[in-house]
N, C-alpha and C positions, 0 to 999 in steps of 0.2 A: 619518660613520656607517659601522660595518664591514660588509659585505657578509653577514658568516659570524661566528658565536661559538665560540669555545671556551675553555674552564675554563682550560688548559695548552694551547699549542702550542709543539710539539718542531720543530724545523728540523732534518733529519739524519737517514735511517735508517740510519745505520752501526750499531754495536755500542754505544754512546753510547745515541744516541736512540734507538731499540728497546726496550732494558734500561729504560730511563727510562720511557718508553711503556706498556712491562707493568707495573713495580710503581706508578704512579700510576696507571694504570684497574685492577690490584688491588686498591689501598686505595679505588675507588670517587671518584677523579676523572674527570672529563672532559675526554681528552685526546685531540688529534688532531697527528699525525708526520707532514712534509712530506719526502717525498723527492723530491728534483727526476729523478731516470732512472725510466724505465719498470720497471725491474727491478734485482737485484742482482747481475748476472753481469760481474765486472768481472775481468780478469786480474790478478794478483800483488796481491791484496789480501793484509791481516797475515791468515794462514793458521792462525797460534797460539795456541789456546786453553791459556791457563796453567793450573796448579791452582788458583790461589784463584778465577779463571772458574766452574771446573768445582765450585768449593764452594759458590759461591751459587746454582749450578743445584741441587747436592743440598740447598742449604737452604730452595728453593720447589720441592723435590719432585721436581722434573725431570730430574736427572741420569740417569737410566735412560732414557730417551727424549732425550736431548743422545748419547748414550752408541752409540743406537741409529742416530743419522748416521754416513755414511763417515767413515773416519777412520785414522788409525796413530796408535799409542802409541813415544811416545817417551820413555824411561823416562830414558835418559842423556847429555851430549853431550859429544862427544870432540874435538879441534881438532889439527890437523895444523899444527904453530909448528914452524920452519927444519927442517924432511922429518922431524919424530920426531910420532908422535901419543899424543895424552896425555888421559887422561880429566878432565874437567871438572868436571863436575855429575854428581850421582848424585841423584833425584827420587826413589826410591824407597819414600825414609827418612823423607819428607814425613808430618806426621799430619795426612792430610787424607781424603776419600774418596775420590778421584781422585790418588794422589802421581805424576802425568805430564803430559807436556805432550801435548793431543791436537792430529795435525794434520788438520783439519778444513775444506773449501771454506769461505770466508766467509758466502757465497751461502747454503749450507745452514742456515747458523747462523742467521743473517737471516731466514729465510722461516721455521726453526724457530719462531725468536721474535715474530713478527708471526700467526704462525699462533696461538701459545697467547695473546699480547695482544687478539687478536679474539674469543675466548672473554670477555670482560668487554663488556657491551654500553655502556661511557663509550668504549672506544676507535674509533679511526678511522685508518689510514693511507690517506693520500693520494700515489699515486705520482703521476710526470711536474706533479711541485708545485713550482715553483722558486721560491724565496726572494729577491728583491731588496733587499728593506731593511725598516729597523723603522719603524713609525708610533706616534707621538708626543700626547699629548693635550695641551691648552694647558699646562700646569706641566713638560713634557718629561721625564713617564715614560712608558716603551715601555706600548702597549695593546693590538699586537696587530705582525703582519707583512703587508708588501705584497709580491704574487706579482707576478712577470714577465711577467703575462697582466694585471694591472689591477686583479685581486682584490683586497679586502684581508679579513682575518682578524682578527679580533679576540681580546683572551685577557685572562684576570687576569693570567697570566703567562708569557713566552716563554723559552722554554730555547733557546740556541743551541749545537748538536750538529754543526753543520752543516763541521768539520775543519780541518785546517791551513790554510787560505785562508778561511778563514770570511769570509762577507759581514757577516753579521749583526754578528760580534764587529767590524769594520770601521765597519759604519754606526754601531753605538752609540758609538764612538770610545773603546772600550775598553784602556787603556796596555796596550802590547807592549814585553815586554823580549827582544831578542833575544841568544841564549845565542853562537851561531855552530857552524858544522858543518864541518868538511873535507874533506868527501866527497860524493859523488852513488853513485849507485847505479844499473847497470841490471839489470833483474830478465828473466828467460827462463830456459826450459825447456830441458832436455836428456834426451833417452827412455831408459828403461834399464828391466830384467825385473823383477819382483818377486820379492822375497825374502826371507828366513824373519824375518831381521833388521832395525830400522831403522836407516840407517846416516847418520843425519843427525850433520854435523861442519862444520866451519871451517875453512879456509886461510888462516893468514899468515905469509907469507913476505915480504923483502925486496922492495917493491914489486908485491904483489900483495897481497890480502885478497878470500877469499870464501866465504860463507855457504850451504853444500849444504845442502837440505831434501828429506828421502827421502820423497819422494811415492806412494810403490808403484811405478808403471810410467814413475813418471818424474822426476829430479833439477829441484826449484825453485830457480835460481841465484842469487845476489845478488853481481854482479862491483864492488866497489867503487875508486875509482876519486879520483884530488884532485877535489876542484869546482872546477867549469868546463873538466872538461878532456876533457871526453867527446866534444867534435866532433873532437878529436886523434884518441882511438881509433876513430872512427869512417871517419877521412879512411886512415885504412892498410887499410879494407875488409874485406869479412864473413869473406872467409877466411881472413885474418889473426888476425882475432880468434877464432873456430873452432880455428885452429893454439895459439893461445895457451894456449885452455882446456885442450886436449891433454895441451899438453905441462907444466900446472899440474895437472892432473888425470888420469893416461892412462885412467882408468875412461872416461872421457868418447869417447873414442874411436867408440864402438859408436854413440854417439846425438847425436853434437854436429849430424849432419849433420839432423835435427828445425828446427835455426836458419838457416832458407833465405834469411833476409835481416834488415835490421834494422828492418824493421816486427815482426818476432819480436821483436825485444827492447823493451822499455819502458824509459825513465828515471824512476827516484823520485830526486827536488830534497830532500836531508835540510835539515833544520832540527831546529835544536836552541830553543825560545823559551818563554816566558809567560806571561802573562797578570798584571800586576800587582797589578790587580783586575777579578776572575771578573765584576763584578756592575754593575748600576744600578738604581734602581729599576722594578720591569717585568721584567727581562732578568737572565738567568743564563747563562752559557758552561762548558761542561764541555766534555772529552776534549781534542781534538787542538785544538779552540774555543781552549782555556784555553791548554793547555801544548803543544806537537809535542816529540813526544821521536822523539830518533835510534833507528833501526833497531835497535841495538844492543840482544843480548838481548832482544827481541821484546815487550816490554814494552808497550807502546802500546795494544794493543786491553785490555789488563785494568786498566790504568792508568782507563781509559776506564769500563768496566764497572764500577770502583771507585766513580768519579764519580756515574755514576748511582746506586750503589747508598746511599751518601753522600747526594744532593740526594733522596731518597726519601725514606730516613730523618728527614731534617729538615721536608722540605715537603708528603710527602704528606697524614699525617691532620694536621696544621692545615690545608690547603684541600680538606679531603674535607668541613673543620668551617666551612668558610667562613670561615675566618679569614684575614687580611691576609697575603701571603707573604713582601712586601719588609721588612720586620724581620729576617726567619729567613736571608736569602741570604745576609749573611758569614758566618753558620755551616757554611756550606757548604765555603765556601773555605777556612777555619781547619782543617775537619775533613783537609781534605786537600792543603793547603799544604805541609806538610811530608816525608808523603810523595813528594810531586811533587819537591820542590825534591832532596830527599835520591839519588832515582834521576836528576835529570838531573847531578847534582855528581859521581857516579858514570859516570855515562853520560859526562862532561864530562873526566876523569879518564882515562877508556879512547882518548878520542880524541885527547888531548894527549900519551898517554905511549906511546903502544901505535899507533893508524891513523896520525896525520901523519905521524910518525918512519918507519913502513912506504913510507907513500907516497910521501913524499919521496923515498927512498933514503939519508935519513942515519942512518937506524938495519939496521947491519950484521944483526945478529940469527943469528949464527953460531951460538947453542943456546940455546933457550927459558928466559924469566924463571925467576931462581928459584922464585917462587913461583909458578908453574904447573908447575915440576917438583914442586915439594913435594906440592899437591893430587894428583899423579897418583901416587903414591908413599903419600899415606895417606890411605886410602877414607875413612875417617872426615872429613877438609877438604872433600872434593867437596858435602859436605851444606851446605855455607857457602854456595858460589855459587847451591844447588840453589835454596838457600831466598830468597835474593834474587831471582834471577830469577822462582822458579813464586812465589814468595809476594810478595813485595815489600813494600813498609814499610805501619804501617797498618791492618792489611787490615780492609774492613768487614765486617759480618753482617748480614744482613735484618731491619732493625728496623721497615722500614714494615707500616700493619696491613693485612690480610686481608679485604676486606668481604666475603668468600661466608664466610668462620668467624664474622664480627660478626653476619650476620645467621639462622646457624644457632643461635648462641648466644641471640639475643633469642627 
């Protein structure tokens, strides 16, 4: 017998489960989000809010208050490939209501969205909730989740949000296809003034690659790097590494000294993987659960947000109706199967033709791809990247219903 009921429990307050969270207690489910930390204050989270993000906020209203968090507009991005920089993406041209990428704390985001999800009185988040494994009823569909304290919870049905290491998706012994990655990543800060412009761009060079993110008062770094090779970089020590940024970057000069040691720096372990099948009966996986996609083009938190807005659309108002939800869950994954697979083959494509060959060192790279010369050369191709990255394949629209409009209406 479960300790606790609920209609839906989400495992995950990331950007996943949040999203998931609001438009099921909009459409007037009962649903309670387990985040296992106290809070959301986590360094070098995905910081990038895309445009189609930003379109399903204006599509529940919200973008004007998403709008109204800290934030910098980053309208285009440029990449600095063997010392020439070349314009990339042009977001501009987007027809959407936001055509930008906002970069925004995650933290913010989160507590944004927890905050407007509390406004429905079916929701509940549960912080310092830790998820150990699913619980099973005699026929072995999931019925609810067991907490790391002894709890258990009970549900019609458990979303598992809970990211690239998921427990949940582990305990249900849900097929993992691993894609493979060739990189790690460590993420830290470098201080610099704020200015008029954002100057968010890329470095890749001949054994270097890395991702500047113009934070206002200060450069969010992504040094990447082969996997497994980071205790190398690590064992030539901090001032070494400091020297390097330098002399890859000399802007860095003024603020490299911000990184006083390598507890400043974090490692992100990329993977590329997922999920064969999203589902069991009981149990649905979405965002990083499902698929983990590479760093690359920042894709992952809306990928994510997709998911939710996908597993709403399908599952909300049937279990707002009391209707049975395990029929409806591969529709879930059908709806976005494809876009998933389509950006990691993409994503898969960049790393094989473009990162290894850098990392390595066997790809010279004496003058950028043709075809990155080309985009930078006619404004009009930049809208190609623009639109894969801020849009991506796909895209949904908020199909789940409203129960404050259902019950104005009746």
């Amino acid at each position: 017998m479960a300790d606790n009921f609920s209609k839906l429990v989400i495992v995950g307050g990331g950007p996943a489960g949040l999203m998931a969270g609001l438009l099921f207690a909009r459409a007037g489910v009962a649903v309670t989000v387990l985040e296992k930390h106290a809070d959301f204050l986590r360094d070098f989270r995905g910081d990038t809010v895309h445009p189609s993000t930003l379109e399903i906020f204006a599509q529940l209203g919200l973008l004007d208050d998403v709008l109204a968090l800290p934030h910098d507009k980053v309208e285009r991005i440029r990449a600095r490939v063997a010392g020439r920089y070349l314009n990339v993406a042009d977001f501009s041209h987007l027809s959407v209501a936001a055509p930008f990428i906002a970069m925004m704390p995650q933290w913010d985001l989160l507590d944004f969205i927890a905050d407007r999800a509390r406004t429905y009185a079916g929701f509940s988040l549960r912080m310092e909730c830790e998820a150990k494994g699913v619980a099973t009823d005699g026929e072995g569909r999931v019925c609810g989740v067991d907490l790391a304290d002894g709890e258990r919870i009970g549900a019609h049905l458990v979303i598992a949000a809970d990211g690239r290491r998921s427990v949940l998706r582990d305990a249900a012994k849900l097929p993992l296809e691993g894609i493979g990655a060739p990189m790690d990543v460590f993420w830290f800060r470098v201080a610099k003034r704020r200015e008029g412009e954002n100057r968010t761009f890329g470095v890749f060079e001949q054994g270097h690659i890395l991702a500047i993110i113009d934070r206002g008062d200060y450069w969010q770094c992504a040094y990447v790097f082969a996997k497994g090779t980071g205790d190398r970089v690590k064992e030539r020590g901090i001032d070494a590494f400091r020297s390097e940024l330098v002399r890859i970057v000399p802007d860095f000069a003024e603020g490299v000294g911000a990184i006083t040691s390598w507890n400043d720096v974090k490692l992100l372990s990329v993977a590329l993987d997922r999920l064969t099948r999203w589902h069991r009966p009981g149990l649905l996986a979405i965002g990083d659960a499902a698929h983990a996609m590479s760093p690359i083009g920042g894709v992952g938190i809306n990928l994510a947000v997709q998911d939710a807005v996908a597993a709403a659309n399908v599952l909300a108002g049937p279990m707002a109706r009391r209707e049975a939800a395990d029929p409806l869950l591969e529709k879930v994954q059908a709806r976005r199967w494809k876009p998933t697979v389509r950006m990691q083959r993409l994503q898969k494509l960049a790393q094989d033709n473009l990162i290894a060959p850098l990392l390595s060192g066997e790809s010279e790279l004496e003058k950028p791809p043709l075809a990155l010369r080309l985009i930078d050369r006619v404004p009009l191709l930049q809208r190609i990247p623009a639109r894969i990255i801020g849009l991506g394949f796909g895209r949904e629209r908020v199909e789940s219903p409203d129960c404050a409009l259902e019950e104005a209406g009746a």
